[in-house]
Every structure is written in C-alpha cells, then in structure tokens.
N, CA and C atoms of all chains as a GROMACS GRO file, in nm:
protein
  570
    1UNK      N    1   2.035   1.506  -1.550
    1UNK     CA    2   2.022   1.476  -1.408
    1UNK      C    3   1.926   1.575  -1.344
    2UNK      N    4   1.848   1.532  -1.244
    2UNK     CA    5   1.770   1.616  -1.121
    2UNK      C    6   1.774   1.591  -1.029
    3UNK      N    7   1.807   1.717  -0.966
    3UNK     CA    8   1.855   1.688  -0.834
    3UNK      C    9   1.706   1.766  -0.787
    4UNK      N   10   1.683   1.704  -0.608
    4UNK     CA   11   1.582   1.759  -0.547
    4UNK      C   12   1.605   1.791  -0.440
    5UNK      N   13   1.614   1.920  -0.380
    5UNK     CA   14   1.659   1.928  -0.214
    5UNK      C   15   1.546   1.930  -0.112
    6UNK      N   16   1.522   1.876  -0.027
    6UNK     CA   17   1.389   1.855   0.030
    6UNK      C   18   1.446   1.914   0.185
    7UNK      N   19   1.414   2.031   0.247
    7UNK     CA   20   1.473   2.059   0.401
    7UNK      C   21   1.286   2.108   0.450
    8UNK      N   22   1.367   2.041   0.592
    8UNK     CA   23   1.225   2.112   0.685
    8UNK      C   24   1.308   2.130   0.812
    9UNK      N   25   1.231   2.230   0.913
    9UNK     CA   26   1.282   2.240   1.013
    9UNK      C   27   1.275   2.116   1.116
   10UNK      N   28   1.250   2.048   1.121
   10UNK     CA   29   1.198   1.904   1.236
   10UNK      C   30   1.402   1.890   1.320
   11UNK      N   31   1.373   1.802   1.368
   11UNK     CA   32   1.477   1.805   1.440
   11UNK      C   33   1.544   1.652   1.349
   12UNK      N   34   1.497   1.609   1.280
   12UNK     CA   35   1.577   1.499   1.227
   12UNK      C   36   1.522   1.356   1.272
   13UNK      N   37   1.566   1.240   1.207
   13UNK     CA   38   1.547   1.141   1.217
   13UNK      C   39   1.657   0.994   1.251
   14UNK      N   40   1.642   0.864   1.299
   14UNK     CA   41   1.771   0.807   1.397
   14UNK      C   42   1.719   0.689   1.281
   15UNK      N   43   1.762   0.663   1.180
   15UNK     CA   44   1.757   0.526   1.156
   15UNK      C   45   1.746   0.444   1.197
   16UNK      N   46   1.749   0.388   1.277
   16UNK     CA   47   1.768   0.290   1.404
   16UNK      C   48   1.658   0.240   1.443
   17UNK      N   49   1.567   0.383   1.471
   17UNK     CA   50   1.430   0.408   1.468
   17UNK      C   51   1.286   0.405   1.422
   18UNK      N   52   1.374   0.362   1.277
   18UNK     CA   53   1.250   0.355   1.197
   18UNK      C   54   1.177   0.236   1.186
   19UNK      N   55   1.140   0.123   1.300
   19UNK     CA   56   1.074   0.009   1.267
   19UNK      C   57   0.953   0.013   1.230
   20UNK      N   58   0.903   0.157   1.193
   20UNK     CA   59   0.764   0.171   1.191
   20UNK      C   60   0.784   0.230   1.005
   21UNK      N   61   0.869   0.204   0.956
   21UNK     CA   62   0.882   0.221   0.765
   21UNK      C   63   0.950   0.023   0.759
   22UNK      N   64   0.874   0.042   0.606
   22UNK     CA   65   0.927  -0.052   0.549
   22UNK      C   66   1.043  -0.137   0.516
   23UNK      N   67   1.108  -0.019   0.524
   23UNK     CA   68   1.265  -0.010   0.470
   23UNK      C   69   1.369  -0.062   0.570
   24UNK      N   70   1.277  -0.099   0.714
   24UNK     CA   71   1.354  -0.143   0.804
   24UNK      C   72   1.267  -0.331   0.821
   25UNK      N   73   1.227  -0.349   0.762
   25UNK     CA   74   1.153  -0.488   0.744
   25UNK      C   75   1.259  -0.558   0.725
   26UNK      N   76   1.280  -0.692   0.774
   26UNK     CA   77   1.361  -0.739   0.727
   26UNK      C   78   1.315  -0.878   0.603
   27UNK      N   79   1.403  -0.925   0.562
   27UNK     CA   80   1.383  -0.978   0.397
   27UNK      C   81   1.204  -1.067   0.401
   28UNK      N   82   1.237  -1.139   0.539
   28UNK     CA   83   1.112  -1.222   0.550
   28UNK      C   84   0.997  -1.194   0.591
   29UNK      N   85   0.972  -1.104   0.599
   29UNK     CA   86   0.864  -1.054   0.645
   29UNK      C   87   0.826  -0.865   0.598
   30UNK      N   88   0.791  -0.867   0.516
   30UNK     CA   89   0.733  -0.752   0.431
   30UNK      C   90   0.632  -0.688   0.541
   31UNK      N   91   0.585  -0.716   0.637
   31UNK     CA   92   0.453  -0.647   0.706
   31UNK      C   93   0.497  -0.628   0.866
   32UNK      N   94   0.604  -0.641   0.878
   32UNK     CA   95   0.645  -0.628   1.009
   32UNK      C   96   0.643  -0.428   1.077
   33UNK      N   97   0.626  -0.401   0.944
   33UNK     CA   98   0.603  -0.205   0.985
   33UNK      C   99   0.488  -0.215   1.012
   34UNK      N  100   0.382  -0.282   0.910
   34UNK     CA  101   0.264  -0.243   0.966
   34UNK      C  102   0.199  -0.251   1.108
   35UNK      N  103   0.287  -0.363   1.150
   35UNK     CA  104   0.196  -0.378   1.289
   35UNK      C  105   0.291  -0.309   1.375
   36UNK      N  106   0.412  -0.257   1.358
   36UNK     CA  107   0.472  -0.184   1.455
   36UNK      C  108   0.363  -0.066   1.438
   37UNK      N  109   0.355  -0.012   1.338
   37UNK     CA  110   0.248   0.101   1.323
   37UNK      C  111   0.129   0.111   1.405
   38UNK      N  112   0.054   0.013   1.404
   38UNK     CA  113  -0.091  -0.070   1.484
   38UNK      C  114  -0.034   0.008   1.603
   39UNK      N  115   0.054  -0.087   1.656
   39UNK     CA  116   0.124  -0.054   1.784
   39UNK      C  117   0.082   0.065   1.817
   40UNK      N  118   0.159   0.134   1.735
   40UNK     CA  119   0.187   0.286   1.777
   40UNK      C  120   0.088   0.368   1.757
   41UNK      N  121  -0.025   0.343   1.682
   41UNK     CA  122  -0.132   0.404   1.668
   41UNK      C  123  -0.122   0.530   1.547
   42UNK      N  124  -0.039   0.464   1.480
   42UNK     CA  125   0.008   0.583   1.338
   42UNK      C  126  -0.101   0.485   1.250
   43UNK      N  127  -0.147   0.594   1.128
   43UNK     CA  128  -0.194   0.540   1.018
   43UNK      C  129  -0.112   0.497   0.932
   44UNK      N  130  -0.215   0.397   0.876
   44UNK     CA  131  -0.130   0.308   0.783
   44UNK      C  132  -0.054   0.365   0.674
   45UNK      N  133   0.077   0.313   0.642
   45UNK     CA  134   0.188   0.405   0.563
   45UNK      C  135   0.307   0.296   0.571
   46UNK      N  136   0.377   0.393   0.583
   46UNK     CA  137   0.515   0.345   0.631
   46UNK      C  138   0.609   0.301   0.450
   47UNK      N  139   0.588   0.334   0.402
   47UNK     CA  140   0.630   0.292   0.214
   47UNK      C  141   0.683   0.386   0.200
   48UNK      N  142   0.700   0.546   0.235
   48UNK     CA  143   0.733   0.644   0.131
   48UNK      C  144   0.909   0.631   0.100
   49UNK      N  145   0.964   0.574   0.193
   49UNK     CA  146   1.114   0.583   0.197
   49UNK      C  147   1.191   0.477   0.123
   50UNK      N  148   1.085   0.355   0.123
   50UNK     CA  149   1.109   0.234   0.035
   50UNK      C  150   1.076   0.287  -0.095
   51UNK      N  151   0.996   0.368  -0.128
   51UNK     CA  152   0.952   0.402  -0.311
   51UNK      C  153   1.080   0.499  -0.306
   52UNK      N  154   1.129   0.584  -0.232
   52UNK     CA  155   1.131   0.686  -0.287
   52UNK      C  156   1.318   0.626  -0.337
   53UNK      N  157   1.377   0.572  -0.267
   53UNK     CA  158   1.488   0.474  -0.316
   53UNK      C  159   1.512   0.360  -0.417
   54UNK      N  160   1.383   0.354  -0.433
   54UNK     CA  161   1.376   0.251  -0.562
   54UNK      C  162   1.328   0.347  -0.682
   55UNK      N  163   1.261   0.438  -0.653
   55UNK     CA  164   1.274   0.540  -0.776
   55UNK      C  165   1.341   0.650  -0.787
   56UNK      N  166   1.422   0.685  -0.741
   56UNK     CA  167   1.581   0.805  -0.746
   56UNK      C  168   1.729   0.681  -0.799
   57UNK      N  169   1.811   0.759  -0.798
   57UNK     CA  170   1.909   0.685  -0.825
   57UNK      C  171   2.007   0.697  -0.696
   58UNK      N  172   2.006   0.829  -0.635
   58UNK     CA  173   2.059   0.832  -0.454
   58UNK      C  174   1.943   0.922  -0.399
   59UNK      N  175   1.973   0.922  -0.250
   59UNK     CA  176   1.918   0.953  -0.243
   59UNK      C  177   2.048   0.992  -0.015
   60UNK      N  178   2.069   1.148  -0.049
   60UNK     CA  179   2.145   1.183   0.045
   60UNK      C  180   2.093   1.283   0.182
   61UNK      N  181   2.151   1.202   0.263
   61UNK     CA  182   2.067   1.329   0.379
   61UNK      C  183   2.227   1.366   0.466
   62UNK      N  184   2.167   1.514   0.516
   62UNK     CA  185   2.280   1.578   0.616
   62UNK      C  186   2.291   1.494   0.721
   63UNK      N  187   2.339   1.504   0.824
   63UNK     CA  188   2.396   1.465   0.946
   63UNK      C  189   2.295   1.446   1.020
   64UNK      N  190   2.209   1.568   1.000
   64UNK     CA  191   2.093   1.609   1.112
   64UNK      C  192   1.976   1.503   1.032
   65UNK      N  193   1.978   1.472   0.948
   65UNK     CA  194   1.810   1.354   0.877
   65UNK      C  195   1.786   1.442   0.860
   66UNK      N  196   1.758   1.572   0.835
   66UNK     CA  197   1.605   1.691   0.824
   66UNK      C  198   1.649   1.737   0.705
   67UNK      N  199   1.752   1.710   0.605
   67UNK     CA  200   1.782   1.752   0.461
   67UNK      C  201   1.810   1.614   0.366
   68UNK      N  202   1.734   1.658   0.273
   68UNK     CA  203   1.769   1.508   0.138
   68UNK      C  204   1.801   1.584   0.038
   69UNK      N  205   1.870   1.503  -0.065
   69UNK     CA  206   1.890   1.544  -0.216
   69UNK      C  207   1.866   1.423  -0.240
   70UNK      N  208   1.777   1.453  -0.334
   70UNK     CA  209   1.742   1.310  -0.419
   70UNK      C  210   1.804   1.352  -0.568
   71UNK      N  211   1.830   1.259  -0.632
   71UNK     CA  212   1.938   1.252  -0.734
   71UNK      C  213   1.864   1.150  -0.846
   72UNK      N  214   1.796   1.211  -0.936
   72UNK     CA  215   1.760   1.102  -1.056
   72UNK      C  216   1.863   1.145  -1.207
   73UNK      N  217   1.899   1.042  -1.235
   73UNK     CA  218   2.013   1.054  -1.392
   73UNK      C  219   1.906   1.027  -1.502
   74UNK      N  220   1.918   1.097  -1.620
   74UNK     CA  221   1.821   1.103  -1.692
   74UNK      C  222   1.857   1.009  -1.796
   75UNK      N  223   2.004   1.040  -1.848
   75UNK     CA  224   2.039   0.912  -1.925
   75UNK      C  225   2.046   0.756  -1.920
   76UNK      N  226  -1.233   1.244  -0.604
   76UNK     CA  227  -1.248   1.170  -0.471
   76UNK      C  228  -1.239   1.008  -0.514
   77UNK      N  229  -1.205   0.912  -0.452
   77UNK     CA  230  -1.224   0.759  -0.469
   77UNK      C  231  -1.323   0.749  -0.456
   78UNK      N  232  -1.401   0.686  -0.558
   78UNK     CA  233  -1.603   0.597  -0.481
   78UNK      C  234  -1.512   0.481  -0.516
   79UNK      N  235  -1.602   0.398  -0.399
   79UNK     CA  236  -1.600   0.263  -0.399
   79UNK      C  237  -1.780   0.194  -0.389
   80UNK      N  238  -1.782   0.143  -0.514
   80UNK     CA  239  -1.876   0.048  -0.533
   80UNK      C  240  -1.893  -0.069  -0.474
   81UNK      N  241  -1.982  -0.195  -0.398
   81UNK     CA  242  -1.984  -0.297  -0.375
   81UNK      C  243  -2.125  -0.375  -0.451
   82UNK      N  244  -2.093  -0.471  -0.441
   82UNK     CA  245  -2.141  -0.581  -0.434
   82UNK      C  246  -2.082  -0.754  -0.426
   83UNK      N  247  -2.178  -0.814  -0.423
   83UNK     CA  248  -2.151  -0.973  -0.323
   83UNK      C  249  -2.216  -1.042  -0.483
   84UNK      N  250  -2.055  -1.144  -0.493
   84UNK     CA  251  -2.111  -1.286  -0.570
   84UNK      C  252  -2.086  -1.385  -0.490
   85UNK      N  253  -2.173  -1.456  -0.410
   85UNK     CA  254  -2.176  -1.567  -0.262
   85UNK      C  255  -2.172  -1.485  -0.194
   86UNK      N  256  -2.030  -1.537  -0.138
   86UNK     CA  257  -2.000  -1.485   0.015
   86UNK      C  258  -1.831  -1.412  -0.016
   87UNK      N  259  -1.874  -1.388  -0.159
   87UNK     CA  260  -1.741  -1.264  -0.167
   87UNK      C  261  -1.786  -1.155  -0.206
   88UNK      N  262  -1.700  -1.050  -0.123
   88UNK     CA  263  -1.755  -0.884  -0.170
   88UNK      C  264  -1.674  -0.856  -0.278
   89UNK      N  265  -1.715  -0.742  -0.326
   89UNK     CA  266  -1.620  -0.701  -0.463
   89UNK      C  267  -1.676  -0.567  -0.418
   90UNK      N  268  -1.505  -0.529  -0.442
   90UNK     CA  269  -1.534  -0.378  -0.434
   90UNK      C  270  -1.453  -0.342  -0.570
   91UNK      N  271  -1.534  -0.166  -0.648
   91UNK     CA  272  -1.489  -0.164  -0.723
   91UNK      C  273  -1.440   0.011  -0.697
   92UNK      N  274  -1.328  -0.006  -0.768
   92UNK     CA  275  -1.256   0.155  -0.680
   92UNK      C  276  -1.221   0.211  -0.849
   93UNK      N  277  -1.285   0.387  -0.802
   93UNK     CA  278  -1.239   0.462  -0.951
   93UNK      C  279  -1.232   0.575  -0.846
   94UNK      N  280  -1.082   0.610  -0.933
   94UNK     CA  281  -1.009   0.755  -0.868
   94UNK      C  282  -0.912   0.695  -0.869
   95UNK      N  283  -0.850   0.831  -0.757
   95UNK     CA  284  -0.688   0.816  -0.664
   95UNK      C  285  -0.720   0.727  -0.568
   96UNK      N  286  -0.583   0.624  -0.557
   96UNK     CA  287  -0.542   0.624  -0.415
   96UNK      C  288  -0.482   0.688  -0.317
   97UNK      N  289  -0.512   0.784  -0.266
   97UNK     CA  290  -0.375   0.888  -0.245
   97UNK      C  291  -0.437   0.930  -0.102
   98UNK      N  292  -0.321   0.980  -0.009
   98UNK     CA  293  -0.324   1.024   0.083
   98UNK      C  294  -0.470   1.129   0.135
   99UNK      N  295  -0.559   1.114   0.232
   99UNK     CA  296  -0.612   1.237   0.266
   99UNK      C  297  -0.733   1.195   0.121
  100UNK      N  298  -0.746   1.081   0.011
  100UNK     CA  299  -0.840   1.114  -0.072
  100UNK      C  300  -0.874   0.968  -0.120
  101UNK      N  301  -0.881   0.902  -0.040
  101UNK     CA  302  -0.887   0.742  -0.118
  101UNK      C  303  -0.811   0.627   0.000
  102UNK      N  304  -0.741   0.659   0.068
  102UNK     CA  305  -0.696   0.605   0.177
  102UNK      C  306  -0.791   0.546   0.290
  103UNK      N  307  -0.838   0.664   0.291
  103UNK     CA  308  -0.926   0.650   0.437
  103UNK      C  309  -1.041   0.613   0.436
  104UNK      N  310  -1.104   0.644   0.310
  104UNK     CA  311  -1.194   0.559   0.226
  104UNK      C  312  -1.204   0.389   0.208
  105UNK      N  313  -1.078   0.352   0.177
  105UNK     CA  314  -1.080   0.208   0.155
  105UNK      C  315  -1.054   0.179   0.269
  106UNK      N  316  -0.964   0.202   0.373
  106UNK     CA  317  -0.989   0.180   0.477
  106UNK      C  318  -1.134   0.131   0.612
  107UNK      N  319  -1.144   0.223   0.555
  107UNK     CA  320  -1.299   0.272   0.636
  107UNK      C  321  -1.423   0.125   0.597
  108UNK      N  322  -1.414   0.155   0.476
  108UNK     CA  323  -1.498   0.007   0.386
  108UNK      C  324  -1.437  -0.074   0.474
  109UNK      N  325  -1.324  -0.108   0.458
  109UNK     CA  326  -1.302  -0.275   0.424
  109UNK      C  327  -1.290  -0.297   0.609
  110UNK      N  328  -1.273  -0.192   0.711
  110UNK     CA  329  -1.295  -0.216   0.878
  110UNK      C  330  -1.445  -0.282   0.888
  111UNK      N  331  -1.559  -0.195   0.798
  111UNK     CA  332  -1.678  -0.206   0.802
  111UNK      C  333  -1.683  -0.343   0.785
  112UNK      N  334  -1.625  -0.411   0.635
  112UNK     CA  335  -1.714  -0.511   0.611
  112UNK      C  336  -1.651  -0.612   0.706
  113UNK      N  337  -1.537  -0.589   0.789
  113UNK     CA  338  -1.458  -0.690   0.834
  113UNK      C  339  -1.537  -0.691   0.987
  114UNK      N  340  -1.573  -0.595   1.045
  114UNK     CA  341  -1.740  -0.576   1.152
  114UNK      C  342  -1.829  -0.662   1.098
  115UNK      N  343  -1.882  -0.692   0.947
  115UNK     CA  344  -1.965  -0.795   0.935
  115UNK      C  345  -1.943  -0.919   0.896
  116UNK      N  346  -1.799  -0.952   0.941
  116UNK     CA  347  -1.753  -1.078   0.933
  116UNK      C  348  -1.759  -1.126   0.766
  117UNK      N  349  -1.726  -1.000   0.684
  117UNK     CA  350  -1.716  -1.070   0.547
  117UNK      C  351  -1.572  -0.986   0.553
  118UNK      N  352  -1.471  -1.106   0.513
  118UNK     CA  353  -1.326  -1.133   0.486
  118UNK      C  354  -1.275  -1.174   0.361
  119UNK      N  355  -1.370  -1.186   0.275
  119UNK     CA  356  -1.357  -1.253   0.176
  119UNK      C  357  -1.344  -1.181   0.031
  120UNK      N  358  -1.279  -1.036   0.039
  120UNK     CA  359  -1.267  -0.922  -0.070
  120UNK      C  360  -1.197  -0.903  -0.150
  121UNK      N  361  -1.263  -0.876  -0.277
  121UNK     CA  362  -1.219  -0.868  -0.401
  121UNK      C  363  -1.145  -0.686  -0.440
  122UNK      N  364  -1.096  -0.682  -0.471
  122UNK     CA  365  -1.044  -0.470  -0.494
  122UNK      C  366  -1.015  -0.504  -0.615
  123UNK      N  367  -1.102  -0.437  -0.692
  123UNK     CA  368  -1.091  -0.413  -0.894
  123UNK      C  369  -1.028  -0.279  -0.869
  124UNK      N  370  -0.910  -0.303  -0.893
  124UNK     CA  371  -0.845  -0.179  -0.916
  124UNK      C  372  -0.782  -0.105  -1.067
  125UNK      N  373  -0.924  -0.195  -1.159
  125UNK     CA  374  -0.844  -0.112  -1.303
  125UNK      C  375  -0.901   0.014  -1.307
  126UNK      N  376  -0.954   0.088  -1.255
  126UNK     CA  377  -1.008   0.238  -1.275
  126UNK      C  378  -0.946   0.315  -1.193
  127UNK      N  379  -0.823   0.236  -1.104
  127UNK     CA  380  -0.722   0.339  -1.005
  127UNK      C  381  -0.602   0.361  -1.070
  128UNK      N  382  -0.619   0.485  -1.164
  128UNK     CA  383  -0.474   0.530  -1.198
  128UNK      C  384  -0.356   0.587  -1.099
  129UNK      N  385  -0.400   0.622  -1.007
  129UNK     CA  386  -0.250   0.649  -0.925
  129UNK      C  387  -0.273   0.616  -0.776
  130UNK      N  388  -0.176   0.518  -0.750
  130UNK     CA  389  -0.167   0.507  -0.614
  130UNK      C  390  -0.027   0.548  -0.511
  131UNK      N  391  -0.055   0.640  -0.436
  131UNK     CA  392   0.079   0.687  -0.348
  131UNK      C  393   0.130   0.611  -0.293
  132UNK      N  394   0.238   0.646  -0.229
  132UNK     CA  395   0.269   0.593  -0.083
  132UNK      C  396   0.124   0.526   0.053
  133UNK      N  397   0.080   0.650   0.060
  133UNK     CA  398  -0.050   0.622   0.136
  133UNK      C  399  -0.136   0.511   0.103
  134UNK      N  400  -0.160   0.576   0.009
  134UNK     CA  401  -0.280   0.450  -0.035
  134UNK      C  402  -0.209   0.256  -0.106
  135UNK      N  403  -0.106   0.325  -0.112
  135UNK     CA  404  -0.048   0.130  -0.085
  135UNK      C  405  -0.001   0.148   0.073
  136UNK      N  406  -0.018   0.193   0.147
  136UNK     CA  407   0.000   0.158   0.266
  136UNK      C  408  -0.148   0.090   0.342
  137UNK      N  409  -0.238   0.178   0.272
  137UNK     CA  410  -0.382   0.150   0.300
  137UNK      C  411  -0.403   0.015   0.273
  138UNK      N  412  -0.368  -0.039   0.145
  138UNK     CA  413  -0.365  -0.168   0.090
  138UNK      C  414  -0.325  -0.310   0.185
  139UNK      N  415  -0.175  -0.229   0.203
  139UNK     CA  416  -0.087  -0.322   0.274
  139UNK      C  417  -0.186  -0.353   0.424
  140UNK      N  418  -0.234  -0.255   0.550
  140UNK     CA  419  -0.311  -0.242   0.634
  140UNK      C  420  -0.353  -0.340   0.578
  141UNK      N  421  -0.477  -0.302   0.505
  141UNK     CA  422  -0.618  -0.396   0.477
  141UNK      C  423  -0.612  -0.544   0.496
  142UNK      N  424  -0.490  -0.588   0.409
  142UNK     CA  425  -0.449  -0.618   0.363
  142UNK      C  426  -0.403  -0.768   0.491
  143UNK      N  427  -0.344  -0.728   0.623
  143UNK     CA  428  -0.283  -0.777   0.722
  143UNK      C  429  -0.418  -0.755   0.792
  144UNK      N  430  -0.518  -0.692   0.756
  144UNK     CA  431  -0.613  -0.687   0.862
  144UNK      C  432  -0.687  -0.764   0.775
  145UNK      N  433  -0.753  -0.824   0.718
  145UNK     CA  434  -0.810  -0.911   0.628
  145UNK      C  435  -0.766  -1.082   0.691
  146UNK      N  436  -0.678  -1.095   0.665
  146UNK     CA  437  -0.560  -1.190   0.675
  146UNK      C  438  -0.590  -1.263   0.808
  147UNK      N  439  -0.560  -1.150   0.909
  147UNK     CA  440  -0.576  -1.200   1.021
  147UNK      C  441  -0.692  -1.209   1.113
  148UNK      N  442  -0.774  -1.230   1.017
  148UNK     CA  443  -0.946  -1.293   1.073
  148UNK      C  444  -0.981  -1.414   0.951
  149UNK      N  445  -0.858  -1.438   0.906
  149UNK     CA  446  -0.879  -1.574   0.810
  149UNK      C  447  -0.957  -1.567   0.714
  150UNK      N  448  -0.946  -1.430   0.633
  150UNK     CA  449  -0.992  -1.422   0.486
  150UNK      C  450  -0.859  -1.380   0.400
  151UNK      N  451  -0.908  -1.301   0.300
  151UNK     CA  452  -0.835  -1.267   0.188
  151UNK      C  453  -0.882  -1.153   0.119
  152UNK      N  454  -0.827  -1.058   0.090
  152UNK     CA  455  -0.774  -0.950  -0.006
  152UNK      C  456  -0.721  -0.947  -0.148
  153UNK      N  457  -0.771  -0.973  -0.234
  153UNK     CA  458  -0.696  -1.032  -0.403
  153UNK      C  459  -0.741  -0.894  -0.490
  154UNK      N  460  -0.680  -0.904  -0.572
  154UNK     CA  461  -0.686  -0.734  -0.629
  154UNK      C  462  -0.727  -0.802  -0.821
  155UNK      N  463  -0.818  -0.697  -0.869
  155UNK     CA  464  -0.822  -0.767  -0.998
  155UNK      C  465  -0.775  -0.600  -1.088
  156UNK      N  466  -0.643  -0.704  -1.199
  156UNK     CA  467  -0.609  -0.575  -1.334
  156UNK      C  468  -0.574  -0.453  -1.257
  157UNK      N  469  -0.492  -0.427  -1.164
  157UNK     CA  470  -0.437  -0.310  -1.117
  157UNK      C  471  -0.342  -0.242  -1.266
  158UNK      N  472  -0.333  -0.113  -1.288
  158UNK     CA  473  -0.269  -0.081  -1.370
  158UNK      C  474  -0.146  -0.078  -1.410
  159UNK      N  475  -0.081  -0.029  -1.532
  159UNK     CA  476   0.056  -0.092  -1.509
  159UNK      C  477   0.136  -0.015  -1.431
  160UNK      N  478   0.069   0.091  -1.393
  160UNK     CA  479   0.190   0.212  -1.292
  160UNK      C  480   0.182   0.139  -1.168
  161UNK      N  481   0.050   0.047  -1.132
  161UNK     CA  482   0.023   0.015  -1.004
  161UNK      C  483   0.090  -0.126  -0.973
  162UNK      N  484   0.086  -0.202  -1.076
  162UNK     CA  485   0.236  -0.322  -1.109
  162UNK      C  486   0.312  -0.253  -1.068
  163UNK      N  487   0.308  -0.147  -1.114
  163UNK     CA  488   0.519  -0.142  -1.078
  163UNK      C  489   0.501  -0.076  -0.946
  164UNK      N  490   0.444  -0.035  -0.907
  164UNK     CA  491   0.474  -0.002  -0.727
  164UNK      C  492   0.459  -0.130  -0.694
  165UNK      N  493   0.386  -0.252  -0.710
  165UNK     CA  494   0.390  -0.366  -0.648
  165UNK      C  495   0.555  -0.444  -0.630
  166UNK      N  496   0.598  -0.447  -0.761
  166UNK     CA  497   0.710  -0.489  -0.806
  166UNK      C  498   0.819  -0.407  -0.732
  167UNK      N  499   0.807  -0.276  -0.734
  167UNK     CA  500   0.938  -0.189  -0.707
  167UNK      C  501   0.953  -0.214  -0.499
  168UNK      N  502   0.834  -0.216  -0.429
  168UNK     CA  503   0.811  -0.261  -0.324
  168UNK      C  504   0.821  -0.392  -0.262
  169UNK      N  505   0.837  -0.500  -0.370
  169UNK     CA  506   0.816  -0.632  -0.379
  169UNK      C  507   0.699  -0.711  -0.329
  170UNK      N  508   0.613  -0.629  -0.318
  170UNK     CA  509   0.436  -0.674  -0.280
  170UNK      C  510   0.402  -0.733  -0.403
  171UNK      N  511   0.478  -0.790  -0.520
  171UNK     CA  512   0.402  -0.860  -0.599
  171UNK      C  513   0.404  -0.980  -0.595
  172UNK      N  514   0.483  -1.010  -0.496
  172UNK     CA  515   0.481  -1.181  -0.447
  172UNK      C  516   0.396  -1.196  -0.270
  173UNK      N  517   0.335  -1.111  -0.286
  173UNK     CA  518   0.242  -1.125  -0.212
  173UNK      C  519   0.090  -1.139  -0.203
  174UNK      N  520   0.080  -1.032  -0.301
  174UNK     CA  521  -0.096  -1.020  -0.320
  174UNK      C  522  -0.108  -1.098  -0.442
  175UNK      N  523  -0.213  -1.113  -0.451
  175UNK     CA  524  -0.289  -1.192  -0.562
  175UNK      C  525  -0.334  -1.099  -0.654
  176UNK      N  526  -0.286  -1.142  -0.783
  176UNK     CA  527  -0.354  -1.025  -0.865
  176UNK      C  528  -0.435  -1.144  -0.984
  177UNK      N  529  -0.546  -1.115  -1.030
  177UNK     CA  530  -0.628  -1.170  -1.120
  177UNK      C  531  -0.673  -1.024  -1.240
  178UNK      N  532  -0.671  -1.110  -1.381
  178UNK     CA  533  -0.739  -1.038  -1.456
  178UNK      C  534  -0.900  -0.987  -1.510
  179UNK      N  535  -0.912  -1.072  -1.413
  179UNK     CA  536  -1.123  -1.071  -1.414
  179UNK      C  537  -1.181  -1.081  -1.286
  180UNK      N  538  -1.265  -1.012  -1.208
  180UNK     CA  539  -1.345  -1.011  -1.132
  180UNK      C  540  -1.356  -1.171  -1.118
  181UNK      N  541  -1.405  -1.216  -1.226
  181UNK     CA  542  -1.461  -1.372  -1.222
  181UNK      C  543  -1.360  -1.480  -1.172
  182UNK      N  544  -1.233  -1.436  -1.277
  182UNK     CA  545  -1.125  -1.519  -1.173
  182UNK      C  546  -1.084  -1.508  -0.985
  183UNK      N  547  -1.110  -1.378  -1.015
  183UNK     CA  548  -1.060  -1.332  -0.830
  183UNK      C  549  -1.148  -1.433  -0.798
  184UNK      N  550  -1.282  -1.413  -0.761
  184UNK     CA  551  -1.377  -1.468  -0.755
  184UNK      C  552  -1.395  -1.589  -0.707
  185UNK      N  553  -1.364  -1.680  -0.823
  185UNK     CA  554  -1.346  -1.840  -0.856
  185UNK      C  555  -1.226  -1.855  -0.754
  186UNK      N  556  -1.146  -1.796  -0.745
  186UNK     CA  557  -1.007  -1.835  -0.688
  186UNK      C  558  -1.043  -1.878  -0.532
  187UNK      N  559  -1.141  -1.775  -0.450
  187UNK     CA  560  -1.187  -1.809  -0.338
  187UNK      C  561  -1.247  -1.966  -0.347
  188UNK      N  562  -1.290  -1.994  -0.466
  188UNK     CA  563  -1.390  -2.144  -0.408
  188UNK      C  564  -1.296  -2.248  -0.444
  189UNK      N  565  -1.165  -2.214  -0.468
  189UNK     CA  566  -1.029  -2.312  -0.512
  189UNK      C  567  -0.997  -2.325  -0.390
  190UNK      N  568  -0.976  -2.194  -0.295
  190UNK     CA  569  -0.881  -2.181  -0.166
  190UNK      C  570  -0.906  -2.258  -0.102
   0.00000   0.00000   0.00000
C-alpha cells in the first residue's frame, strides 16, 4: 500500500462548488465544466480530481478540504 | 517543450504534436494553435498524437477546451494513434466515447469527407 498526504494552507474547498471540475458533470453531459470554466475565465482543466479517483483506490480529505490521503493498494 | 507541426490535406489541418502534454508546457501551445486556426475559419482538425507520451490533467483539459471550441463553430477535432497511456486517460475519464480516434492520419482524414 501507498499512502500520500497532500496538505496546503488554503482555506479549503465546498463540494457543492465545484461546477467548474469534472467530477461534478453530470452523466450526460461530459463538458458541462468546461464552459462553467469559459464562464469564469479559468483555464482549461478541470480533470485533476476525476483522474486522481479513478487512479487511487480512496482517496480522503479532513473536514477543512485543504488535507487528502490518497491511498493506492499494491496487491 | 511540445512542437506542433501543421499542414493541410483539402480543407483539413493536421497537426502533428511530439512531446508532453502537460501543464505550463504543451497546453498552452495547443491551445494557442488550434484558437489561431479557428480565427481562420479552419475547424476541420486532425491531432496525431502518437509522439505524445504523457498527457496530464492539463493538457487533456486543453484537449477537452479545443475540443468544445472546435465543435461549436461546426467543425471537428479527431485525434489519430494516441498512445496506450493516453487510451487509458481517455477511458478512465470516459472521453473515449467521445472523441474520435483513428489509426492513420489518412483515415482521420477520409473520415471528414464521410461526415
């Protein structure tokens, strides 16, 4: 197993919030981040949270969003 | 660094990409191209991506962009022989039922004068 602890100081993140990642797309429509993105005037992205769950096996954050452990099993 | 090569068979561009796709090194690059050619009203682009061994987060986001920006001036974006690491970000993302992938320039190609 590897575990990865990832902390930064930021103040955290609201799920809720995230219409501008992938991961909040819903089934029919795969591109609905991107143009929230447009919107918002962020560069194009919005994938890292969708890969990074399909390649860990968990993937855990504190209370505050601003800490992860990502968790890959080797066996 | 990413170079991207072009050239035109008709009225389709082909671009050919060797390097990273990656954040800050290949992103903004393909980006940048494909705004340009979409200023000269050519929509109609090919991305040979067998000489791109790694693509990030970023640079399939770059893709995805292009990708919706292509689209929505009524062309197309088709990718030829992406690698197999670059399959599986397609797959693991489920963008492989989206883009078009061809094994030859020539097919991408041909596929436009089918559409």
């Amino acid at each position: 197993m590897r575990l990865y602890r990832i902390a930064d100081p930021g103040e955290g993140f609201d799920v809720a919030k995230l219409t501008h990642a992938a991961v909040s797309n819903p089934s029919t429509d795969p591109f609905e981040h991107t143009r929230v993105r447009e919107g918002l005037g962020l560069r194009p992205g919005g994938l890292g949270l969708l890969l990074s769950r399909a390649l860990v096996d968990e993937v855990i954050y504190n209370e505050k969003r601003n800490e992860v452990v990502l968790v890959k099993y080797l066996d | 660094m990413l170079e991207i090569t072009e050239h035109a068979v008709g009225h389709v561009t082909v671009l050919q990409l060797v390097g990273r796709l990656v954040m800050e090194d290949g992103d903004t690059a393909l980006c940048d191209h494909v705004d340009r050619l979409l200023r000269e009203k050519r929509a109609k682009i090919v991305l040979d991506l067998s000489e791109v061994p790694y693509v990030d987060s970023a640079g399939l986001g770059a893709l995805v962009s292009k990708y919706v920006s292509v689209r929505r001036r009524g062309g197309d974006l088709r990718l030829v022989h992406p690698t197999a690491r670059t399959t599986r970000l397609f797959e693991i993302t489920k963008l492989s039922s989206v883009f078009e992938v061809f094994a030859t320039e020539t097919d991408a190609v041909k596929s436009f004068a089918a559409s």
